[in-house]
Each structure stands twice: as structure tokens, then as C-alpha cells.
C-alpha positions in Angstrom: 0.0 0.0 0.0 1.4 3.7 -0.9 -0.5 6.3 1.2 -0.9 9.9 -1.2 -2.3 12.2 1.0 -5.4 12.2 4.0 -8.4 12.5 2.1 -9.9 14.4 5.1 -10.0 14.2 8.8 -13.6 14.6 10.8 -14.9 15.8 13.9 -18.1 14.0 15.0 -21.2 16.1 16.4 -23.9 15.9 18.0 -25.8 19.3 16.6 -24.5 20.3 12.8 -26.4 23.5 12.9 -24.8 24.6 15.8 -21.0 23.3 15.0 -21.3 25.3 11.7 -21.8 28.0 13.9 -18.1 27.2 15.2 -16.9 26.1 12.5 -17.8 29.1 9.6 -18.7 31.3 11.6 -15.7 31.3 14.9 -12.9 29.5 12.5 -14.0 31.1 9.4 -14.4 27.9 7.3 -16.6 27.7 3.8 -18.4 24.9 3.2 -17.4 22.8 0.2 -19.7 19.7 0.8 -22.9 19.8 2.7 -24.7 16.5 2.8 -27.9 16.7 4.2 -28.2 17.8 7.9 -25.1 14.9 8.4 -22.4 15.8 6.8 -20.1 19.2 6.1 -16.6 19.4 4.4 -14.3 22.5 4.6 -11.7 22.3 1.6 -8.0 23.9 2.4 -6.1 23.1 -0.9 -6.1 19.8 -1.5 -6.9 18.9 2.1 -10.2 18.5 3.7 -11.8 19.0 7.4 -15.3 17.4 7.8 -17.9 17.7 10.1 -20.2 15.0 10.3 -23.6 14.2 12.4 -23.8 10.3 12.6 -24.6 9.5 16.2 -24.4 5.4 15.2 -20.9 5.7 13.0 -18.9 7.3 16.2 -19.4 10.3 18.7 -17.6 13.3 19.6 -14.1 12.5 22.2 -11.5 15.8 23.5 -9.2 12.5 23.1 -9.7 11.9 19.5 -7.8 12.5 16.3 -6.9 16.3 16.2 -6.7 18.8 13.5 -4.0 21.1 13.4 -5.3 24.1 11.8 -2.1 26.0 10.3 -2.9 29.9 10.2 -1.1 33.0 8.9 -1.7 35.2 12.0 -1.1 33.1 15.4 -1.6 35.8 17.6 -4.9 37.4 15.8 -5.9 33.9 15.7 -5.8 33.8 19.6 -7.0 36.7 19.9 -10.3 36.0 18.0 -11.2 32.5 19.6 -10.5 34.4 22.9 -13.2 37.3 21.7 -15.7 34.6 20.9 -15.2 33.1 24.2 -13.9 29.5 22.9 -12.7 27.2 26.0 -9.2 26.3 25.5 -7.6 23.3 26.1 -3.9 24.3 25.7 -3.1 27.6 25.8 -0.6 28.8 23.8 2.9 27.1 24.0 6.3 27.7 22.0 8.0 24.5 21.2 11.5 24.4 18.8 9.3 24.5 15.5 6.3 26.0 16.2 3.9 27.8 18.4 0.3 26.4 19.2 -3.0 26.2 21.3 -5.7 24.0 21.6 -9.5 24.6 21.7 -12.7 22.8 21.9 -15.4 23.0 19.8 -19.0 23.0 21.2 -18.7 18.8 21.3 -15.6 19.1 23.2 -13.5 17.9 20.1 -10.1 19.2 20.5 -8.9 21.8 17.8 -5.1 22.8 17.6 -4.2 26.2 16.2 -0.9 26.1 15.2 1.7 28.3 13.1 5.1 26.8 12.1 7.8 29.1 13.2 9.7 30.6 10.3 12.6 29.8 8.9 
């Protein structure tokens, strides 16, 4: 088997109206996809984050897979999730190669904001 890429990582929810909320609306995320009331996908190149309301495929875990969510602005990014009153998880922490911060999103999911340091 060769592995190309990760077709998409997904969050599980238990209320898709009110994690778009979160997701276009706090994150700033466009839809791509939008399946029903079950299903949303946020494109970022060729990568893709999904949302997805399925309460019998798997549920919403803060110890789940993570998305790292690599952004231009780390500190305006901090800044704005800390305007909108988002519980963190992690605050932010410098590490050799890059800075980062983890959030929850209204399921609890963990969300890492992260920025690579330059160089």
C-alpha cells in the first residue's frame, strides 16, 4: 500500500447546525460539501476537514484524532477565539518548531491552532 495524502479528517457532532456556527462562523471555514443535515466538508487546498452528524458511526471524544489548523496570523488567531469566548484546552505554548493552542469546539472535540515558526 502507498498512502498519497489524508483525504480528510472529521470531527463528530452531535448538533450540525450549531458546530457550523463554530466552524464558519468562529474559524472562518466555507463549506465545500454539505450532505444533508449529516455531513459538512471545509476544503483547504487539497486537504479536507469534515464535520459529520452520525450519532451510530462514532461520537464526539476531547481524546480523538486532532486537526492542526495552520494559520497566517497566530496571535490574531488567539486573539479572536478568545473574543468569541472559545474554552481552551492548551493555551498557547512555543516549542522548537512552532507555536500552538488548543481549543474545543461546542462537542468538546479538540482543535489545535498552530503556526510553524519561520525559517
Amino acid at each position: 500500500m502507498k498512502v498519497t495524502e489524508i483525504a480528510f479528517c472529521c470531527y463528530a457532532v452531535t448538533d450540525l447546525p450549531r458546530a457550523r456556527k463554530f466552524y464558519e462562523g468562529v474559524l472562518g471555514l466555507n463549506p465545500v460539501t454539505v450532505i444533508d443535515n449529516k455531513w459538512v466538508e471545509y476544503e483547504f487546498g487539497s486537504h479536507a476537514l469534515a464535520i459529520g452528524c452520525e450519532p451510530s458511526m462514532f461520537k464526539p471524544s476531547p481524546d480523538g484524532c486532532m486537526a492542526a489548523l495552520e494559520v497566517e496570523d497566530f496571535d490574531g488567531a488567539i486573539a479572536e477565539l478568545k473574543k468569541a469566548e472559545v474554552k481552551f484546552r492548551m493555551d498557547t505554548y512555543q516549542s522548537p518548531v512552532c507555536r500552538m493552542a488548543m481549543v474545543f469546539d461546542p462537542d468538546g472535540n479538540s482543535i489545535c491552532i498552530h503556526k510553524r515558526n519561520a525559517g
